[in-house]
Backbone as XML, in Angstrom:
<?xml version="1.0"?>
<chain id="A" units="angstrom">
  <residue number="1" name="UNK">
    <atom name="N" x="111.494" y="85.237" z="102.301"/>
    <atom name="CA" x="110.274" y="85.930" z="102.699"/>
    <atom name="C" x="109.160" y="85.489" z="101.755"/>
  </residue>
  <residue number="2" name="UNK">
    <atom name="N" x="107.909" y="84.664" z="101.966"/>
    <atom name="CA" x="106.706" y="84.594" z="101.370"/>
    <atom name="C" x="106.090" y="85.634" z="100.719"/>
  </residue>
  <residue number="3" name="UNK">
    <atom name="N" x="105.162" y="85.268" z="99.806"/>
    <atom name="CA" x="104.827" y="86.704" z="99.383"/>
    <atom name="C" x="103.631" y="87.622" z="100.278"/>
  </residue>
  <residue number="4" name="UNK">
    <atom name="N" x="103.005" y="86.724" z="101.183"/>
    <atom name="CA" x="102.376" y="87.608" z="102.020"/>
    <atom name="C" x="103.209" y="88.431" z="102.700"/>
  </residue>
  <residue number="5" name="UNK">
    <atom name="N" x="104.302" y="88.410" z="103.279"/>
    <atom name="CA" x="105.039" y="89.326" z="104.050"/>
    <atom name="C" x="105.653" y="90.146" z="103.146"/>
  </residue>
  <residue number="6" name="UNK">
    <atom name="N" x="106.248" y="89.914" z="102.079"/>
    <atom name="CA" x="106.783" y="90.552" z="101.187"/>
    <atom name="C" x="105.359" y="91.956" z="100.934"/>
  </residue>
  <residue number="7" name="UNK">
    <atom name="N" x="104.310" y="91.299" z="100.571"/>
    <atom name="CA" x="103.091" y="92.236" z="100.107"/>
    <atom name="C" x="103.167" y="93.577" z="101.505"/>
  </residue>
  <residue number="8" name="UNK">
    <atom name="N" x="102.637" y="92.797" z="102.543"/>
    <atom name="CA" x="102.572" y="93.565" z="103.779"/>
    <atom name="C" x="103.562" y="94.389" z="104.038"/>
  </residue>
  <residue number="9" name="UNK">
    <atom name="N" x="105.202" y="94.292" z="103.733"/>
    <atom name="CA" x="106.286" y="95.070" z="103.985"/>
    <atom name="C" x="106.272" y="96.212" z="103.111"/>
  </residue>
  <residue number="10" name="UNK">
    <atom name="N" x="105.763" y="95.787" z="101.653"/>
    <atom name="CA" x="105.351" y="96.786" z="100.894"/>
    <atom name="C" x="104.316" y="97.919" z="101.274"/>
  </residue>
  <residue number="11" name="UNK">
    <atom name="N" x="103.010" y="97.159" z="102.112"/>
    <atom name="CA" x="102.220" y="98.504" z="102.322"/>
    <atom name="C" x="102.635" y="98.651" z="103.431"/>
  </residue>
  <residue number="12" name="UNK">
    <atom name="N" x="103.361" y="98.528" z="104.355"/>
    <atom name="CA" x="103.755" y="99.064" z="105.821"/>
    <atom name="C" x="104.877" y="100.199" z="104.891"/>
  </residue>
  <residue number="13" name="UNK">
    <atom name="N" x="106.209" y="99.676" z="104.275"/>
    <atom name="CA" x="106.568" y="101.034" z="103.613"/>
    <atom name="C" x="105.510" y="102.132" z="103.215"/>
  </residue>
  <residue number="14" name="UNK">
    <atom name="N" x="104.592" y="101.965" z="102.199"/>
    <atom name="CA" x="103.775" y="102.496" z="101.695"/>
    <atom name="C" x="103.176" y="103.785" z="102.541"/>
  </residue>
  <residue number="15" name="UNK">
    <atom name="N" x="102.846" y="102.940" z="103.759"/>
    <atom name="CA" x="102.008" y="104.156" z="105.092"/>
    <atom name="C" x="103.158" y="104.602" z="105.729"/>
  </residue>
  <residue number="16" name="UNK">
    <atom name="N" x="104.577" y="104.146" z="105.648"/>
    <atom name="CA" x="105.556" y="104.952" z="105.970"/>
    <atom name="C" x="105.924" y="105.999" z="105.486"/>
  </residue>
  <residue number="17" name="UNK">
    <atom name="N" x="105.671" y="106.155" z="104.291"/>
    <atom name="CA" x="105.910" y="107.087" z="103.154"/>
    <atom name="C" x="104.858" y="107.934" z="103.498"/>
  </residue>
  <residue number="18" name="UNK">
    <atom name="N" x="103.697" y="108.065" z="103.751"/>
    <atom name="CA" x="102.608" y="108.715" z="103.745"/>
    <atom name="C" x="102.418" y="109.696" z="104.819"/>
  </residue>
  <residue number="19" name="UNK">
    <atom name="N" x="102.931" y="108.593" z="106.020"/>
    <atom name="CA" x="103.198" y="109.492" z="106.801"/>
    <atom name="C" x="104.825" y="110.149" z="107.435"/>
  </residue>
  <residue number="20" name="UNK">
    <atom name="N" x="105.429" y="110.510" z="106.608"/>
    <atom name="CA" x="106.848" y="110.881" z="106.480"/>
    <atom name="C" x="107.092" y="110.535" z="107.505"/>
  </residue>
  <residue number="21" name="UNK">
    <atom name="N" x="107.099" y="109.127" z="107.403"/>
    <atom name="CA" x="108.436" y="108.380" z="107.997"/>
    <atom name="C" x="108.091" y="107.894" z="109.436"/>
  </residue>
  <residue number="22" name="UNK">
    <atom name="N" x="107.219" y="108.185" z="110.067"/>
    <atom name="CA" x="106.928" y="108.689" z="111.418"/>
    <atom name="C" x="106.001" y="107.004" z="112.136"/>
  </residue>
  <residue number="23" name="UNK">
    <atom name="N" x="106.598" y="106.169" z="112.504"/>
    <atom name="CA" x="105.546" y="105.594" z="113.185"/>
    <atom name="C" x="104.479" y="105.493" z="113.984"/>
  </residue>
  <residue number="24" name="UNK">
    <atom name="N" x="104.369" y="106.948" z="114.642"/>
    <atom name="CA" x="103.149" y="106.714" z="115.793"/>
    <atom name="C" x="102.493" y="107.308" z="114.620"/>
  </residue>
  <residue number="25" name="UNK">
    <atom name="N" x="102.308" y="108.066" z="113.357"/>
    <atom name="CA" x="102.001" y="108.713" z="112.366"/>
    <atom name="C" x="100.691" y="107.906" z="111.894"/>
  </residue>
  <residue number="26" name="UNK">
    <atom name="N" x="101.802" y="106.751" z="111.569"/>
    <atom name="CA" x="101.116" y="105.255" z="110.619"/>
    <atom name="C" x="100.190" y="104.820" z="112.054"/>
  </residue>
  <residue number="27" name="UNK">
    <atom name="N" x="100.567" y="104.151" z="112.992"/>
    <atom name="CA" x="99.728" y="103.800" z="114.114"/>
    <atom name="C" x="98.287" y="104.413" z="114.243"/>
  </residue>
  <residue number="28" name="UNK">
    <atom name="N" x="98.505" y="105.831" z="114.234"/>
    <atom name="CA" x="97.557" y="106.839" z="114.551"/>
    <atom name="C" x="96.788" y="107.113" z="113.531"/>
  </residue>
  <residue number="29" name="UNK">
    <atom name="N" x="96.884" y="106.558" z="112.318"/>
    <atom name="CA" x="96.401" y="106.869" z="110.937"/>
    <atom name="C" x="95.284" y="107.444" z="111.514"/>
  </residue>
  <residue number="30" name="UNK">
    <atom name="N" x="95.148" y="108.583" z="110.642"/>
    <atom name="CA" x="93.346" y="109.436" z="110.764"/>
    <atom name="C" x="92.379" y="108.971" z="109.090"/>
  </residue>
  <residue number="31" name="UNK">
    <atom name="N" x="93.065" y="108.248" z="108.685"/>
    <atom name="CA" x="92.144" y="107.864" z="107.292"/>
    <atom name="C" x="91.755" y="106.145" z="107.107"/>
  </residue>
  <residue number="32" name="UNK">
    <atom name="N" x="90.902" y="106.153" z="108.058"/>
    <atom name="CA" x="90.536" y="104.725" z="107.968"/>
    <atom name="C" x="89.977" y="104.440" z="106.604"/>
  </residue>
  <residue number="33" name="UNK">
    <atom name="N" x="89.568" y="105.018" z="105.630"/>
    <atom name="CA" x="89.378" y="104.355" z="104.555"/>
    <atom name="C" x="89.688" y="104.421" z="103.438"/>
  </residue>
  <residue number="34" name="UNK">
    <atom name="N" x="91.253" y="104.717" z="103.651"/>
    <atom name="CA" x="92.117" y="103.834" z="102.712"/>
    <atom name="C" x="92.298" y="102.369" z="103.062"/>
  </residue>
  <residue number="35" name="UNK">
    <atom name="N" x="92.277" y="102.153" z="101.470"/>
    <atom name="CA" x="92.078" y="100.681" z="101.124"/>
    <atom name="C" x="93.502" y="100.016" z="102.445"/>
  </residue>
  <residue number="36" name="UNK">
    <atom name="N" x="94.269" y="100.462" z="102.510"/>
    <atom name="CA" x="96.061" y="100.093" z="102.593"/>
    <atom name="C" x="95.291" y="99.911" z="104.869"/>
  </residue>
  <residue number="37" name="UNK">
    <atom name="N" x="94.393" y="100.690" z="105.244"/>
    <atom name="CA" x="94.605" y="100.967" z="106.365"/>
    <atom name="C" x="94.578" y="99.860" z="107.313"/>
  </residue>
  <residue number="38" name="UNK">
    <atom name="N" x="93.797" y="98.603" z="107.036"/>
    <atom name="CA" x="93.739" y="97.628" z="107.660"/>
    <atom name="C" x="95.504" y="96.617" z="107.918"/>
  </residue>
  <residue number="39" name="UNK">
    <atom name="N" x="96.118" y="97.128" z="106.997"/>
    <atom name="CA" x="97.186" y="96.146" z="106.721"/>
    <atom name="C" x="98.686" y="97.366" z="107.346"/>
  </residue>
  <residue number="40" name="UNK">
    <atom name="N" x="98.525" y="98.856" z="108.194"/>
    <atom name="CA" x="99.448" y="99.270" z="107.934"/>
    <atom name="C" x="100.098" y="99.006" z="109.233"/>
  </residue>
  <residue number="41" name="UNK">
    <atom name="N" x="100.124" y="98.097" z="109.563"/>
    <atom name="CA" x="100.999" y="98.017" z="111.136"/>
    <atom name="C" x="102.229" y="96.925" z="110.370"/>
  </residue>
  <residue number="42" name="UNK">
    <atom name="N" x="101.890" y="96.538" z="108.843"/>
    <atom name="CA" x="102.636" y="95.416" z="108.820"/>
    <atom name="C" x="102.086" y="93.853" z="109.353"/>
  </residue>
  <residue number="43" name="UNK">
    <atom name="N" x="100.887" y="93.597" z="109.425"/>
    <atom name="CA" x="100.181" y="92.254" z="110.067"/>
    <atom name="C" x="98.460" y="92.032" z="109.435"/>
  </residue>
  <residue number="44" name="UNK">
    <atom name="N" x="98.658" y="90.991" z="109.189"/>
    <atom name="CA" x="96.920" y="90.862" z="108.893"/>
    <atom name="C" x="95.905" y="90.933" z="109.949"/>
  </residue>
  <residue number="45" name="UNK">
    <atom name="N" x="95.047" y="91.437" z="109.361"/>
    <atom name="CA" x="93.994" y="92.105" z="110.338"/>
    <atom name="C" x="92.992" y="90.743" z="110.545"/>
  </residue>
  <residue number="46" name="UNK">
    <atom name="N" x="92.868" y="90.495" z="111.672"/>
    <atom name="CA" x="91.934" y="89.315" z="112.173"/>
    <atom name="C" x="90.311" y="89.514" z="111.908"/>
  </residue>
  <residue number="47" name="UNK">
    <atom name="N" x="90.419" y="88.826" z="110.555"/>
    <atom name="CA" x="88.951" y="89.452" z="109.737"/>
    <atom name="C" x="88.294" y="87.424" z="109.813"/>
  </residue>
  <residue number="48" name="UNK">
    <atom name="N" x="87.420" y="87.487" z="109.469"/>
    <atom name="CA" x="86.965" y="86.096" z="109.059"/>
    <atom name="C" x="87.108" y="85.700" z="106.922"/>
  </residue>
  <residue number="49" name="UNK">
    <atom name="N" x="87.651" y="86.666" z="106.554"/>
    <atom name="CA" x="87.729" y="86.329" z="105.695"/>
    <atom name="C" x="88.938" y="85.286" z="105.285"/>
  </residue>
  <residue number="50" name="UNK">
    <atom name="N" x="89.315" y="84.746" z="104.267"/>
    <atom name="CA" x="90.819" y="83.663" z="103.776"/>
    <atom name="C" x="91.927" y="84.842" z="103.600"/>
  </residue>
  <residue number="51" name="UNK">
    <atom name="N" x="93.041" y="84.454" z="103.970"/>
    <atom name="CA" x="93.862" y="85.355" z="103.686"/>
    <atom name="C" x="93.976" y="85.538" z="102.433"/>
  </residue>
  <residue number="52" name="UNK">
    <atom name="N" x="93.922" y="84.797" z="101.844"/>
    <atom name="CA" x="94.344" y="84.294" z="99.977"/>
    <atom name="C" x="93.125" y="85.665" z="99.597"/>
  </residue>
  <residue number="53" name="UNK">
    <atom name="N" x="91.749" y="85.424" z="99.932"/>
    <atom name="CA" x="90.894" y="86.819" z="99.119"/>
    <atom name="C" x="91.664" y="88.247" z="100.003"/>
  </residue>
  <residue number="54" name="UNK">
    <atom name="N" x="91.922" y="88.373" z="100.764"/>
    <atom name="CA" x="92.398" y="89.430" z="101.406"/>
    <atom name="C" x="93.467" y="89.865" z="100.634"/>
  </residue>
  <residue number="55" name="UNK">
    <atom name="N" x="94.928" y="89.195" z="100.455"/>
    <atom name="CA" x="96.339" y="89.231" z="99.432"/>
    <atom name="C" x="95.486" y="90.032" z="98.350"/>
  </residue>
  <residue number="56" name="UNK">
    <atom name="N" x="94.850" y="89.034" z="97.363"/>
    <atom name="CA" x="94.436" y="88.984" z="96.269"/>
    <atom name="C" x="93.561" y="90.493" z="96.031"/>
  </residue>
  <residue number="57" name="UNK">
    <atom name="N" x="93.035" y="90.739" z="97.248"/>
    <atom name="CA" x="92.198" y="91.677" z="96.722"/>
    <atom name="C" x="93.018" y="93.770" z="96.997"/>
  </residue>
  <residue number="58" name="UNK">
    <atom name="N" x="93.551" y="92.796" z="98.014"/>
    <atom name="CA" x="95.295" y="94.567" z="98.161"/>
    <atom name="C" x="96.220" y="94.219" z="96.948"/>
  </residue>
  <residue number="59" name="UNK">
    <atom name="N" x="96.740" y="93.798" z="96.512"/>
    <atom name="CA" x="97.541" y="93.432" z="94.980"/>
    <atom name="C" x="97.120" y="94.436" z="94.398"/>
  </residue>
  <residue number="60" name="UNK">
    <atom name="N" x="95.924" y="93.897" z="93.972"/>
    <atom name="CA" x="94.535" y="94.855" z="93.001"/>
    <atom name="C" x="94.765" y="96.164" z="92.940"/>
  </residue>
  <residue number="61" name="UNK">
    <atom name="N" x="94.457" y="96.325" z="94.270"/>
    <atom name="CA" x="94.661" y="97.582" z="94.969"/>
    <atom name="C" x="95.644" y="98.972" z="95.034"/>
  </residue>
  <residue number="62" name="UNK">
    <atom name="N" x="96.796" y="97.777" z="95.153"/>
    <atom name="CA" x="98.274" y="98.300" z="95.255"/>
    <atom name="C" x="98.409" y="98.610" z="94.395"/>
  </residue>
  <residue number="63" name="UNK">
    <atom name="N" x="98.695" y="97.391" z="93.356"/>
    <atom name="CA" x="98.735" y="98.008" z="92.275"/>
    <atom name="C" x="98.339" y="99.138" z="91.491"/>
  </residue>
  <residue number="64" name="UNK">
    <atom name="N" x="97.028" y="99.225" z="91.376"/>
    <atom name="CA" x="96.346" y="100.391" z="90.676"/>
    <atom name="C" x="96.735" y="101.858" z="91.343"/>
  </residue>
  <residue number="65" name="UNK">
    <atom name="N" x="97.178" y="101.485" z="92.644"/>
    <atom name="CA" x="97.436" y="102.868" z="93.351"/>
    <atom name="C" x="99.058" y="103.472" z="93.280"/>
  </residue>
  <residue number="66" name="UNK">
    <atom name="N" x="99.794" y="102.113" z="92.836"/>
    <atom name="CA" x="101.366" y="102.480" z="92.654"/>
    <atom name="C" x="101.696" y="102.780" z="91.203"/>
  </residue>
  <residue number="67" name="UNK">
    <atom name="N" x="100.803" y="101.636" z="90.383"/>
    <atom name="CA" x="101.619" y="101.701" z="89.104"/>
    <atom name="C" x="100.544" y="102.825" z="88.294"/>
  </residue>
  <residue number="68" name="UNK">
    <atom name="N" x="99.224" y="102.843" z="88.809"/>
    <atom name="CA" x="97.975" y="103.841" z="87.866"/>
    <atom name="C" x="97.313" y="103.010" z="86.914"/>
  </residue>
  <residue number="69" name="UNK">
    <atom name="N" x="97.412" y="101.493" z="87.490"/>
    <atom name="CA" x="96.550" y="100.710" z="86.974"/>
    <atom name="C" x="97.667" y="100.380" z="85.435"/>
  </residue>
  <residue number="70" name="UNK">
    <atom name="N" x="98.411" y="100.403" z="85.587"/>
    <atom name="CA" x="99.245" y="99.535" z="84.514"/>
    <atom name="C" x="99.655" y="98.177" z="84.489"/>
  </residue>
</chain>
């Protein structure tokens, strides 16, 4: 597994967790602005940006939101 999918499996768990467990939950998300929301189906979101700044900039993200910025 690459690390883009690896990343993405992480925040698709992530919104699984959030929304206990529930897929139409995650689908249906009511908080579009979390950082995580574009990425929670598990797929990159068809943006015009590079994927590489997109990865790079949820890492960031993730990170600070899993570990508390450690």
């Amino acid at each position: 597994m690459n690390s883009e999918r690896k990343l993405l499996a992480a925040i698709r768990a992530r919104c699984m967790d959030c929304s206990g467990h529930c897929k139409k939950e995650v689908e249906h998300c009511l908080i579009p602005e979390c950082a995580l929301y574009p990425y929670r189906m598990g797929k990159m979101p068809e943006e015009t940006e590079s994927k590489e700044a997109q990865i790079n900039g949820q890492v960031s993200i993730f990170d600070e939101t899993c570990t508390g910025g450690r």
